[in-house]
C-alpha positions as CSV (number, residue, x, y, z in Angstrom):
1,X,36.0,-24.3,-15.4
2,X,32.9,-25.0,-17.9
3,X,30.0,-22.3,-17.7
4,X,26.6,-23.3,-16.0
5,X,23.8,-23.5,-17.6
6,X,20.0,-24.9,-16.6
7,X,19.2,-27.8,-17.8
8,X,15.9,-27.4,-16.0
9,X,13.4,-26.1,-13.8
10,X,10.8,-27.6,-11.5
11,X,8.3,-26.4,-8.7
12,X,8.9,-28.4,-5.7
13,X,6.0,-28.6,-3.8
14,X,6.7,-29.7,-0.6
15,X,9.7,-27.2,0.2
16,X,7.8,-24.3,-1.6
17,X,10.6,-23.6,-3.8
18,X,11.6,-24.0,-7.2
19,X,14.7,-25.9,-8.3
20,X,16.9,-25.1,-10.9
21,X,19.5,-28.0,-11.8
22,X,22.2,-27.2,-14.3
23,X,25.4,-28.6,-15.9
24,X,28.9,-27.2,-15.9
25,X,30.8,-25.1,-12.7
26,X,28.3,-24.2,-10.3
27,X,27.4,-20.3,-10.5
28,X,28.2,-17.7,-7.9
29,X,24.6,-16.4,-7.6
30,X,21.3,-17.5,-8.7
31,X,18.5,-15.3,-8.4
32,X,14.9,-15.1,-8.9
33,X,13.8,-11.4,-9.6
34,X,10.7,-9.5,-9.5
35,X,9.7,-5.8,-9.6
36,X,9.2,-5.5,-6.3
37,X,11.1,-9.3,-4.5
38,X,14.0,-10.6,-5.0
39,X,14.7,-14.1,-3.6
40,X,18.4,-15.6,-4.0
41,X,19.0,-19.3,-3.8
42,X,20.9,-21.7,-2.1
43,X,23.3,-23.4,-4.5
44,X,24.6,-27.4,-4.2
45,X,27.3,-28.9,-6.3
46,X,25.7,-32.4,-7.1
47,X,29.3,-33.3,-8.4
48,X,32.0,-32.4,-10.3
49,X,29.9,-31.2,-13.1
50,X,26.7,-30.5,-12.0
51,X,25.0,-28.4,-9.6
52,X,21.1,-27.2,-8.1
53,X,20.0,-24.2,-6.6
54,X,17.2,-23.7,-4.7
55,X,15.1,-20.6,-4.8
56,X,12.5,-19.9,-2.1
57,X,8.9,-18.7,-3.1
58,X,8.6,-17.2,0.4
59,X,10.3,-14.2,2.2
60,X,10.4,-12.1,4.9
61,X,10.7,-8.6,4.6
62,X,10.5,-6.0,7.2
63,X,11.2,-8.2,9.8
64,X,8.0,-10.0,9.4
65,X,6.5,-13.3,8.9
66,X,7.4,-14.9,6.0
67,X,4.8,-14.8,3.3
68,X,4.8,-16.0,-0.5
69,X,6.2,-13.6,-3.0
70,X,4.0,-10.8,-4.6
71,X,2.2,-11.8,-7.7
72,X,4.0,-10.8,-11.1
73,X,6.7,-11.8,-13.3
74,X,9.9,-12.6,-12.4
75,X,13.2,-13.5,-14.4
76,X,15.0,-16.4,-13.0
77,X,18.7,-15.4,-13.7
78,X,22.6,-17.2,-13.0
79,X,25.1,-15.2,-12.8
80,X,23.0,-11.8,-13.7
81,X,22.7,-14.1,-17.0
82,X,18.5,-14.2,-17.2
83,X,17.2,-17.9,-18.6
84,X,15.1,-16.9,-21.3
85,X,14.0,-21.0,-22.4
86,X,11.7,-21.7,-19.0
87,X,9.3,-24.7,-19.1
88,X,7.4,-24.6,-16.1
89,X,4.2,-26.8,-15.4
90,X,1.8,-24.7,-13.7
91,X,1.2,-25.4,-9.9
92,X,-1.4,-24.4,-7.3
93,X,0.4,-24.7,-4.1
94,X,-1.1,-23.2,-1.0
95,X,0.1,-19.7,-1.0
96,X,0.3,-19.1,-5.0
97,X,-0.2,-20.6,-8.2
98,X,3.4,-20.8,-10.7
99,X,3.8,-21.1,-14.0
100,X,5.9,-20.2,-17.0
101,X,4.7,-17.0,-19.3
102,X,7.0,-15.8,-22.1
103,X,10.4,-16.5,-20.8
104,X,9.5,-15.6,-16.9
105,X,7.8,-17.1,-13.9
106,X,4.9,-15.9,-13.3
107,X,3.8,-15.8,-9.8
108,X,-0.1,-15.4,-9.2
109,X,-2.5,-15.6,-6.2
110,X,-3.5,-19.1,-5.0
111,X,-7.1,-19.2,-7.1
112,X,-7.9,-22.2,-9.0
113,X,-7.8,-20.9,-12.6
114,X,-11.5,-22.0,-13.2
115,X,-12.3,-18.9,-11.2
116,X,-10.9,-16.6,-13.0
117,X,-12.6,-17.2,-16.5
118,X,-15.5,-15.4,-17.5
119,X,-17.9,-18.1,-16.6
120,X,-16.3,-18.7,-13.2
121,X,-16.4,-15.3,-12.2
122,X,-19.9,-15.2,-13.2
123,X,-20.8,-18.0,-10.8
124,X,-18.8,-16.6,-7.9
125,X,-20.7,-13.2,-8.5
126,X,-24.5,-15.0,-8.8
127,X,-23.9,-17.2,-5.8
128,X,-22.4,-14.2,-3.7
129,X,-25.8,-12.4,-4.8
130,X,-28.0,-15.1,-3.7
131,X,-26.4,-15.7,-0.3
132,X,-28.6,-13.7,2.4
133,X,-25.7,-11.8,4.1
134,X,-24.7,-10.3,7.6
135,X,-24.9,-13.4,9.9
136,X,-21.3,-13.4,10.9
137,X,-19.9,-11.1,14.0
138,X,-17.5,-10.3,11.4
139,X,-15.8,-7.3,9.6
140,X,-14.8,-6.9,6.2
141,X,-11.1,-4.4,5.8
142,X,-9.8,-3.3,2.6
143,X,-6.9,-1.0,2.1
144,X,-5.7,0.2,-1.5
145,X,-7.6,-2.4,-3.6
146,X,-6.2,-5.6,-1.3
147,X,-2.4,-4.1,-1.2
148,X,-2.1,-3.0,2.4
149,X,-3.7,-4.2,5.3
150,X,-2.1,-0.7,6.6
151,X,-4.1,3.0,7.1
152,X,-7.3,4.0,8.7
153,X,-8.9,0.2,8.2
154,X,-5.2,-1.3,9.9
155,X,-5.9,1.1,12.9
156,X,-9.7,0.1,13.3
157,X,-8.3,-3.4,13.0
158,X,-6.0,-2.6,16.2
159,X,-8.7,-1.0,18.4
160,X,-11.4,-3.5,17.5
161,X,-8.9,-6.2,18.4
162,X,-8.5,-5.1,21.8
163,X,-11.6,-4.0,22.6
164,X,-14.3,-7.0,20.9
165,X,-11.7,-10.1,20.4
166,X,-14.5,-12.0,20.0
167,X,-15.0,-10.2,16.2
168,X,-14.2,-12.5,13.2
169,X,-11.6,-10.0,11.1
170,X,-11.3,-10.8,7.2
171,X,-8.8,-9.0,5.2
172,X,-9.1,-8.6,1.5
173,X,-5.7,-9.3,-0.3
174,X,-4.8,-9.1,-3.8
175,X,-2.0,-12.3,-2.4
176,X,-0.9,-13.7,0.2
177,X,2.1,-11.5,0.2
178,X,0.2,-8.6,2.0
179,X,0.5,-9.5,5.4
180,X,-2.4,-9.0,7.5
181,X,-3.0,-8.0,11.1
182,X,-2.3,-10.9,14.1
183,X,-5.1,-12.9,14.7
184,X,-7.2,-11.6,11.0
185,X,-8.4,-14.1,8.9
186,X,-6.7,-12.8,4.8
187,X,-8.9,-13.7,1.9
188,X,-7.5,-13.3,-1.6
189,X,-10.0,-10.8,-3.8
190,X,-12.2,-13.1,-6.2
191,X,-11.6,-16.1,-4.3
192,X,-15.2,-18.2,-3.1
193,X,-13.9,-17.4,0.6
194,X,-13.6,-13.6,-0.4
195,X,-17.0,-13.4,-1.6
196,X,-18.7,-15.5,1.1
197,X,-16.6,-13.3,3.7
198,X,-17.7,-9.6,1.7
199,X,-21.5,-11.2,2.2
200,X,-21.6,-12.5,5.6
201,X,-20.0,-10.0,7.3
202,X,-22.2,-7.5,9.2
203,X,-20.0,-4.3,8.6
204,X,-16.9,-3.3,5.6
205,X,-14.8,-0.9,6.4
206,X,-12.9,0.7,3.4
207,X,-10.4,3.4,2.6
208,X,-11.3,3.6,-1.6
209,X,-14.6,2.3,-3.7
210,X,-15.7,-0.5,-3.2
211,X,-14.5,-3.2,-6.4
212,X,-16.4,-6.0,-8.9
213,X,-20.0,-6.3,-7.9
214,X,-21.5,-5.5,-4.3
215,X,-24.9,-6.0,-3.1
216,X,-26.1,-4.8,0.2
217,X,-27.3,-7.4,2.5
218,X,-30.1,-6.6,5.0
219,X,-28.1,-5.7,8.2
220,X,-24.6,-5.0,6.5
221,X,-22.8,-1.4,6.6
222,X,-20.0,0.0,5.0
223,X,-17.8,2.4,6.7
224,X,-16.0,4.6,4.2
225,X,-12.8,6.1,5.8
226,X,-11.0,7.3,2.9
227,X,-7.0,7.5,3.0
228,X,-6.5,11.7,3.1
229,X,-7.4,14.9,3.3
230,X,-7.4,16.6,0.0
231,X,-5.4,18.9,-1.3
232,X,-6.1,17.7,-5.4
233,X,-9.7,17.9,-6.6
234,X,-11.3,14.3,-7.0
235,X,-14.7,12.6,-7.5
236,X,-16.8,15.1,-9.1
237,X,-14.7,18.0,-8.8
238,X,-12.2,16.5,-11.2
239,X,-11.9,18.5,-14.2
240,X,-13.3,17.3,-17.4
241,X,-15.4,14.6,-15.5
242,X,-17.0,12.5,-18.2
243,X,-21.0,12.0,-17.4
244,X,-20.4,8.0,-16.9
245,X,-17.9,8.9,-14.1
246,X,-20.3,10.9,-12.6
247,X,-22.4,8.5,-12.7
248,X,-20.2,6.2,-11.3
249,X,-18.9,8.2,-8.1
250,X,-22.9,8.9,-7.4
251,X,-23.4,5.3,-7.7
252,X,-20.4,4.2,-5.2
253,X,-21.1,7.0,-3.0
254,X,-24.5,5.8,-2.3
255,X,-23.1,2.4,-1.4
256,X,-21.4,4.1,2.0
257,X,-23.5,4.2,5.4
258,X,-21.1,6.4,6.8
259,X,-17.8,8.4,5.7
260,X,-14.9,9.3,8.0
261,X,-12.8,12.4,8.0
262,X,-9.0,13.6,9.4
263,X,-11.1,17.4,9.7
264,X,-13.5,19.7,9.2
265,X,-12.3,21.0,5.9
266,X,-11.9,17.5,4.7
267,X,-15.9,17.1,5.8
268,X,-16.6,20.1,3.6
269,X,-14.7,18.9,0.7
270,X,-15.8,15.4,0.9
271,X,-18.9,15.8,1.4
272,X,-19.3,17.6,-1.7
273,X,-17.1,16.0,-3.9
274,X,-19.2,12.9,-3.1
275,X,-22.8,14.2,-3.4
276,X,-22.7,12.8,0.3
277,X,-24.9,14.7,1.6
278,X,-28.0,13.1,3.6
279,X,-25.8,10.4,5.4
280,X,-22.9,11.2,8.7
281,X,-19.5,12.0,8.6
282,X,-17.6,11.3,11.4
283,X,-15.0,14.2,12.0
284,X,-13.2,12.1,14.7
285,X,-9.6,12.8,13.2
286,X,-7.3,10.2,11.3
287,X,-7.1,6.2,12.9
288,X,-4.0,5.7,11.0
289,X,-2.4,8.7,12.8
290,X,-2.8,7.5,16.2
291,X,1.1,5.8,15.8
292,X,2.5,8.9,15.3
293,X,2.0,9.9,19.2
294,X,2.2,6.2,20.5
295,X,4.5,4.4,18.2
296,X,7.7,2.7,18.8
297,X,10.0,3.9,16.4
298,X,12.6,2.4,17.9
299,X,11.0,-1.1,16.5
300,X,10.6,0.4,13.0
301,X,13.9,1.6,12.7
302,X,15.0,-2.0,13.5
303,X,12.7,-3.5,10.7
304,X,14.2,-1.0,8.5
305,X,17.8,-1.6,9.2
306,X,18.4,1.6,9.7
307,X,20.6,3.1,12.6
308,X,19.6,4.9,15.8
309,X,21.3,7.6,15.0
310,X,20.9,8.2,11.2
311,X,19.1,10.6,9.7
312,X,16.1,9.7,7.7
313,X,14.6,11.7,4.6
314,X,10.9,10.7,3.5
315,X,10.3,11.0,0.0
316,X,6.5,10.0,-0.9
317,X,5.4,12.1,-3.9
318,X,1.5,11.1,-5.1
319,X,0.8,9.4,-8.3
320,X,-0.3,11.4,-11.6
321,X,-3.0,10.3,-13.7
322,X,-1.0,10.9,-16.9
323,X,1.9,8.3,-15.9
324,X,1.9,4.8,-14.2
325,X,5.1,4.6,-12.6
326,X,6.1,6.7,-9.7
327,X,7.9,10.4,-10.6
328,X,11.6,10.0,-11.5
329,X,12.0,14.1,-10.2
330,X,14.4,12.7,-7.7
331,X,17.8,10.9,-7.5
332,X,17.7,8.9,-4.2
333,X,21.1,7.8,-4.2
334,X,22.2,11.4,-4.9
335,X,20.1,12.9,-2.0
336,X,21.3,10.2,0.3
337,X,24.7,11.2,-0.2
338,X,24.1,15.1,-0.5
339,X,22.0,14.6,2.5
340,X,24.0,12.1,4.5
341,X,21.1,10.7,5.2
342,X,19.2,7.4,4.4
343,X,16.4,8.0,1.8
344,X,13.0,5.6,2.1
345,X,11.4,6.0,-1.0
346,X,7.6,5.3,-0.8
347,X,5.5,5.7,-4.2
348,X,2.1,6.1,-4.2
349,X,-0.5,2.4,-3.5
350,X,-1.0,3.0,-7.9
351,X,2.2,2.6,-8.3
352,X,2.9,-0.6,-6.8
353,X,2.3,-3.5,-9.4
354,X,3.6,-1.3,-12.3
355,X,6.8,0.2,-10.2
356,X,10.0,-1.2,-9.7
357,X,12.2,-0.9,-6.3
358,X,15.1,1.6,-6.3
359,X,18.1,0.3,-4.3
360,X,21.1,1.9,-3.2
361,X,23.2,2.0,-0.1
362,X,21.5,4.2,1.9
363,X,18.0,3.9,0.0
364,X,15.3,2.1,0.9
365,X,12.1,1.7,-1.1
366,X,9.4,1.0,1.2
367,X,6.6,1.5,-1.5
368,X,5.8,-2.1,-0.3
369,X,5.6,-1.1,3.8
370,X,2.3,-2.1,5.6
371,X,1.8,1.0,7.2
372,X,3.0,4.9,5.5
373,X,1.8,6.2,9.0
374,X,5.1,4.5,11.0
375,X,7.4,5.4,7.9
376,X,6.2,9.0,9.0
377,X,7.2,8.4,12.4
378,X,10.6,7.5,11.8
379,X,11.5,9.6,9.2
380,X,13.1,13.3,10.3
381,X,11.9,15.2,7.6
382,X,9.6,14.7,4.7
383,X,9.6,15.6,0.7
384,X,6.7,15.3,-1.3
385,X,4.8,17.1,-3.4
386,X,0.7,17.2,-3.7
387,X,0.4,14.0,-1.9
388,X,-2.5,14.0,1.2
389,X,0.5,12.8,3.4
390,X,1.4,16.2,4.3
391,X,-1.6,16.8,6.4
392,X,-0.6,13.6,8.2
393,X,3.2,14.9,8.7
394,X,2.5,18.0,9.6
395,X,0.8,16.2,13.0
396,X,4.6,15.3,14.2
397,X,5.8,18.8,13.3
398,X,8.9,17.9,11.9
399,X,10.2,19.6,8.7
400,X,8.4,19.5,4.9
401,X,9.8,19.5,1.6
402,X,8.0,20.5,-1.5
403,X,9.8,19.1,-4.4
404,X,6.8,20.4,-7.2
405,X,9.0,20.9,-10.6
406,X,5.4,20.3,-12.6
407,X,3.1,22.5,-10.3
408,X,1.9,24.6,-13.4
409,X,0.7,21.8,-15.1
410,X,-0.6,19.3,-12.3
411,X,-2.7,22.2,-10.8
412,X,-3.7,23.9,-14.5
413,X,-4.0,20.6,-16.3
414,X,-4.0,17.3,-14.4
415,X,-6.3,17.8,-11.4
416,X,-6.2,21.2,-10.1
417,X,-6.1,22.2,-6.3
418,X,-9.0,22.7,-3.5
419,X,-6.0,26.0,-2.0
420,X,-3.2,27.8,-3.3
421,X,-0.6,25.3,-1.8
422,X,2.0,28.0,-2.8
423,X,0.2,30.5,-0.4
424,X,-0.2,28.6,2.6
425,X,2.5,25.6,2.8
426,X,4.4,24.5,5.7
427,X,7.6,24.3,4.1
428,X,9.5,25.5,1.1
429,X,8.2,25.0,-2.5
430,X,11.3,23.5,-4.5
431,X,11.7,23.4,-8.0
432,X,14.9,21.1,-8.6
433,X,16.9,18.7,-6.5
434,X,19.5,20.6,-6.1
435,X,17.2,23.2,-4.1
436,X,16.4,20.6,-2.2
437,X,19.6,19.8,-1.0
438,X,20.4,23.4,-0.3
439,X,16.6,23.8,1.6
440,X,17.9,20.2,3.9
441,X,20.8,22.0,5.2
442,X,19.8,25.6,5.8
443,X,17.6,26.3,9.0
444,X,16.4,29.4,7.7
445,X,14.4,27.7,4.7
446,X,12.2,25.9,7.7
447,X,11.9,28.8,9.3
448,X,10.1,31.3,7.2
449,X,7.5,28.6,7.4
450,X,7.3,28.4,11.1
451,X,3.7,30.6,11.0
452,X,2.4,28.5,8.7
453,X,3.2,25.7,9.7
454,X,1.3,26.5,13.3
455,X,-1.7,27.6,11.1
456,X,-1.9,24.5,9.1
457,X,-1.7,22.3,12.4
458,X,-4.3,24.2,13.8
459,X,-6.7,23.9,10.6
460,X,-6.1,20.3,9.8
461,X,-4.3,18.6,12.8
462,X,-6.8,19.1,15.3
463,X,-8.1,15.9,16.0
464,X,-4.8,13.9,15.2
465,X,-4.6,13.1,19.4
466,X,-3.7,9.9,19.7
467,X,-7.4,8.1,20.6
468,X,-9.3,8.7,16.9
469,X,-9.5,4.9,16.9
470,X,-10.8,4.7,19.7
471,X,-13.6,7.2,19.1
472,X,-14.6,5.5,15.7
473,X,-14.3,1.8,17.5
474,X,-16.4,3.7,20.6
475,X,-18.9,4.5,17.8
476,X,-19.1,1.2,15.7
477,X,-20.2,-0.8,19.1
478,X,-22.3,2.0,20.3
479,X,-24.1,1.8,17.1
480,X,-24.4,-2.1,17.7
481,X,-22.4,-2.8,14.2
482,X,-20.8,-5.6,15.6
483,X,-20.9,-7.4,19.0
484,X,-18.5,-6.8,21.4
């Protein structure tokens, strides 16, 4: 037997794909690998010397459609062996653009390169301000930047759906791999159809500020429904806030007609934190939340792989402004087996592009899920740290974990807390993994939180009933935002 090797690499067009020919015994595996995808292809002998593999640049995950792979580098390798010599012409095809970039293929969103030069952009940007705006029955979502079509603007999505089908629905995406709600219309951020789309629809609803440059159109509104209640200080009540951020969060602040809240407190908070204070905020409770009392877990558990009668731990710590990647405080594969339980591993929406996927036999990294809000609902207990999911948890009242080995310095030094957390969590504060483990298996660490815990609901969880979609959607056509 001789040893492959690749004598060369083309995109084929028509099937999508690229294909890898090489010389010598035909490999066992040849894979193309990303940060967060991994495709493996189907191999061919083309005689007794020679052999082709083809590797997809679409995949399903989750059980979904399948969609072209996220945007990023990725290592084409045979054998784990990675090819370091790739000569790639660069192709537009229709879900991506693919190229060669310093020994890897680099996958990018479908936008015609002249776009994305200075001069292009400024062209998009000066015909997007010169269009007059607001003359489509149409609504403009975007979740995380363009990397979810999941939270509060996935749940508006659902209710408006149902209740005005006649509504044109764009989705911003930063690809084509996000998927985007049945029947929604995606548009890849910095495209000439994303810009058109962000000006002629009559109302944006958001969960963070609002990217590049944005003009009002007479007519248009923007629904701000931000993506937590907060626990960390932000906006202006971030410590050492340099004046041009200030500026900055008056300036996107401004841009909002109207901001949504999970609760009171959260009102008071954001409010404040966003000089927000001569426009509404609806205190209807969280959109995104409504799964959690009519989901089908079940369904999600499928999608997962997971079995019906596992146990499923939660671990979605937040993202710190001192570090890109998610938190390494935690061993996944170590819990899992500790645990015997299956570990889904969600980092925070920053941390996707510059994270990696953890894998392991009974973990799951599910940083790349649609929706956090039916990870919650599957999951039998959650571990996190200072991460606004815990006031969405806390609305199933299943068990919380704490796992804060850096709470001195994030709440002294990083961003500092609106409530002693210590004082008034629902759960145990842990300081290591192993008091973790110990915490998952003895009853009596849950308990001495039970008070709490009711407290907490009470404060935070009170409008977490099931139908906040349908009071927001019950105000958006009241209002006459869009036509029913």
């Amino acid at each position: 037997m001789t040893t492959p090797r690749v004598t060369s690499i083309r995109v084929d067009e028509e099937r999508q794909a690229l294909l890898v020919t090489g010389e010598g015994s035909a490999p066992g595996e040849v894979e193309l690998a990303g940060r967060r995808a991994v495709v493996t292809a189907r191999i061919a002998e083309d005689g007794p010397d020679a052999w082709n593999a083809t590797l997809p640049l679409r995949a399903s995950r989750w059980g979904g459609a399948e969609l072209p792979l996220p945007s990023g580098d990725y290592a084409v390798t045979v054998d784990g062996v990675p090819v370091d010599d790739l000569e790639i012409e660069s192709t537009l095809l229709a879900g991506l653009r693919v190229a060669a970039a310093g020994g890897a293929v680099r996958i990018a969103p479908p936008i015609d390169p002249a776009y994305e030069t200075a001069e292009g952009r400024l062209a998009l940007e000066g015909r997007y301000a010169a269009l007059p705006g607001a003359r489509e029955n149409a609504v403009f979502f975007e979740a995380f930047y363009g990397q979810s079509s999941g939270c509060n603007p996935g749940a508006i999505d659902r209710e408006l759906a149902r209740r005005a089908p006649g509504v044109v629905r764009y989705w911003s995406v930063v690809d084509l791999s996000v998927p985007v709600p049945e029947g929604a219309i995606a548009v890849v951020e910095g495209s000439p159809e994303w810009w058109r789309a962000r000006a002629d629809a009559r109302l944006l609803v958001v969960n963070d500020w609002l990217r590049r440059r944005f003009d009002r159109k007479p007519g248009q509104r923007v629904l701000q429904t931000w993506h937590g209640t907060p626990l960390k200080r932000l906006a202006l009540h971030r410590p050492g806030l340099h004046p041009r951020r200030w500026l900055a969060v008056i300036r996107e602040s401004r841009r909002w007609d109207v901001l949504l809240a999970q609760n009171p407190y959260a009102e008071r908070v954001l409010r404040k934190a966003y000089a927000f204070l001569r426009k509404p905020i609806w205190v209807d409770g969280y959109p995104r939340n409504d799964v959690l009392l009519t989901g089908d877990a079940a369904r999600i558990r499928t999608a997962l792989g997971i079995g019906e009668d596992e146990r499923v731990l939660l671990y979605a710590p937040t993202w710190r402004d001192d570090r890109s990647e998610m938190v390494d405080f935690l061993d996944p594969n170590a819990l899992a087996a500790a645990a015997d339980a299956v570990v889904l591993v969600r980092g925070h929406s920053r941390t996707i592009r510059p994270g990696r996927d953890q894998a392991g036999s009974r973990v799951i990294d599910v940083t790349g899920y649609p929706d956090t809000a039916e990870l919650l609902l599957v999951a039998d207990a959650l571990v996190t740290d200072y991460s606004s999911v815990m006031f969405d948890f806390s609305a199933t009242g299943k068990p919380m974990y704490f796992l804060v080995p850096d709470l001195e310095h994030y709440r002294g030094k990083l961003r500092g807390f609106y409530f002693d957390l210590a004082a008034r969590a629902p759960g145990p504060l842990l300081r290591t993994q192993e008091e973790l483990v110990a915490a998952l298996s003895d009853v009596s660490a849950v308990a001495a939180h039970a008070a709490a815990y009711v407290a907490w609901q009470a404060q935070f969880n009170g409008r977490d009933d099931g139908s906040a979609s349908v009071r927001v959607v019950d105000r958006i056509l009241d209002l006459g935002w869009l036509e029913a």
